[in-house]
N, C-alpha and C positions, 0 to 999 in steps of 0.2 A: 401514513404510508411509511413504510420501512425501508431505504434504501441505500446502498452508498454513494456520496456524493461527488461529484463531478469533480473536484480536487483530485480525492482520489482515483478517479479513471485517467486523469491526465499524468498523473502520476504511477500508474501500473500502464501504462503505454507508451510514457516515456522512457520508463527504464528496460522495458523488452525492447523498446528501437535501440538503444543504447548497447543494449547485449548483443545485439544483432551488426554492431558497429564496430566488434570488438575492444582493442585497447586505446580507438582513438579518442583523442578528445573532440567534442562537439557545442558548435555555437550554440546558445541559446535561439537563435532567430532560426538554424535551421532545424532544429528540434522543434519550434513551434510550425514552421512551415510543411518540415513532414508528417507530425500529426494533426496539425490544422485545427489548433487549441487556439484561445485568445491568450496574446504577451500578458497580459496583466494579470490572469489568474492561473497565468503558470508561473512566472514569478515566484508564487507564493508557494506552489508545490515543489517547486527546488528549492527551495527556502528552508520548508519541514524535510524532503530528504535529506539535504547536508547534513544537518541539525541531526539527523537522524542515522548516520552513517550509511545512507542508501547511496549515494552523489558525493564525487567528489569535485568543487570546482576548482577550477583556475582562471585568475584574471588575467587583465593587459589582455596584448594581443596575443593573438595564438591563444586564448582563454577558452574556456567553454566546461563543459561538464562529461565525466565518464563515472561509471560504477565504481561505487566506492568498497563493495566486496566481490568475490566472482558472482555472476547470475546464480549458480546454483546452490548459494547461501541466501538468497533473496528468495524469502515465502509472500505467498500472497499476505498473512496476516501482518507480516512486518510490514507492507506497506500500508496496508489499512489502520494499524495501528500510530504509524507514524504519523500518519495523514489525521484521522479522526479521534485517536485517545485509544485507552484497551478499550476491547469489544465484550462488556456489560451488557446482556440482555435486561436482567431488573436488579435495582438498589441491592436485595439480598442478598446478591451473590456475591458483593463487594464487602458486607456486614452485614454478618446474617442479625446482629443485635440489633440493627437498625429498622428490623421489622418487627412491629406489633404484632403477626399474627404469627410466631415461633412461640414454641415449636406447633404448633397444629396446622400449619398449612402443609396443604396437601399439594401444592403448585411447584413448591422450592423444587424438590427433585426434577421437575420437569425441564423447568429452567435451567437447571444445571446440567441437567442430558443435554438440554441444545442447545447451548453453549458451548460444552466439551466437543461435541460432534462439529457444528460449526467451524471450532478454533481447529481443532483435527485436520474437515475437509481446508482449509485454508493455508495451513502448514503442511499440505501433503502436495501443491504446486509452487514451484519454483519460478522464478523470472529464466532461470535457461529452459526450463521444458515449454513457454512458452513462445520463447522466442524461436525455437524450433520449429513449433508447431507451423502446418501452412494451412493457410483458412481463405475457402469460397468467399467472403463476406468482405466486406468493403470496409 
C-alpha cells in the first residue's frame, strides 16, 4: 500500500493551524491539543520542519512555534518532502543508469508522467489556500 504517512498529516495540519494563527507564537502542547496528535510523534515532525524551514521555534517561556515562511510559500510537496525525502516513484528516475532494463523499457516514461503530475498537483496547493479553505468534516 502506497500512502503518506501519519508524520506527515501531523505535519500539514499543523502548519495550516498555524497559518490560521497568524504571527503568533504557539505552544507545542496547544498545537497537540488542537489537532489531537500524540506529543511524541509530533515532536519529531517539528523537528523535520525547523530543520526544514517550514517552523520556526522559540524556546523558554513564551516559546512555541510559528511559520517559518508565509503560508503561501508552503506547497503541499515541501511538506511531504520534508517529512518523507523527494518523492521517487521508482529507482530510475533517480538513475536512469541504475536500471538494467534502459534503454528498452517501456515503463520509464510512465513513471515519469506520474511523477511530474503528481509533484505538479502537489505544488499547486499552498498551506494558505488551505487554511482558508472551510471544510464539513471533523
Amino acid at each position: 500500500m502506497f500512502q503518506v504517512i501519519r508524520r506527515t498529516d501531523y505535519s500539514l495540519r499543523a502548519l495550516i493551524f498555524l497559518a490560521q494563527q497568524g504571527d503568533r507564537i504557539i505552544a507545542r502542547e496547544e498545537i497537540v491539543e488542537a489537532l489531537g496528535v500524540p506529543s511524541e510523534s509530533f515532536a519529531l515532525a517539528l523537528k523535520n520542519l525547523a530543520r526544514h524551514r517550514l517552523l520556526r521555534s522559540f524556546r523558554g517561556t513564551g516559546g512555541g512555534f510559528q511559520l517559518g515562511r508565509p503560508a503561501s510559500e508552503i506547497t503541499l510537496r515541501h511538506i511531504v518532502e520534508a517529512v518523507e525525502g523527494q518523492i521517487v516513484l521508482n529507482h530510475c528516475l533517480i538513475d536512469a543508469a541504475s536500471c538494467d532494463r534502459q534503454p528498452l523499457c517501456n515503463v520509464h516514461g510512465v513513471w515519469r508522467d506520474v511523477q511530474s503530475k503528481l509533484n505538479g498537483i502537489l505544488d499547486s496547493y499552498t498551506v494558505e489556500q488551505l487554511a482558508n479553505e472551510t471544510s464539513d468534516e471533523g
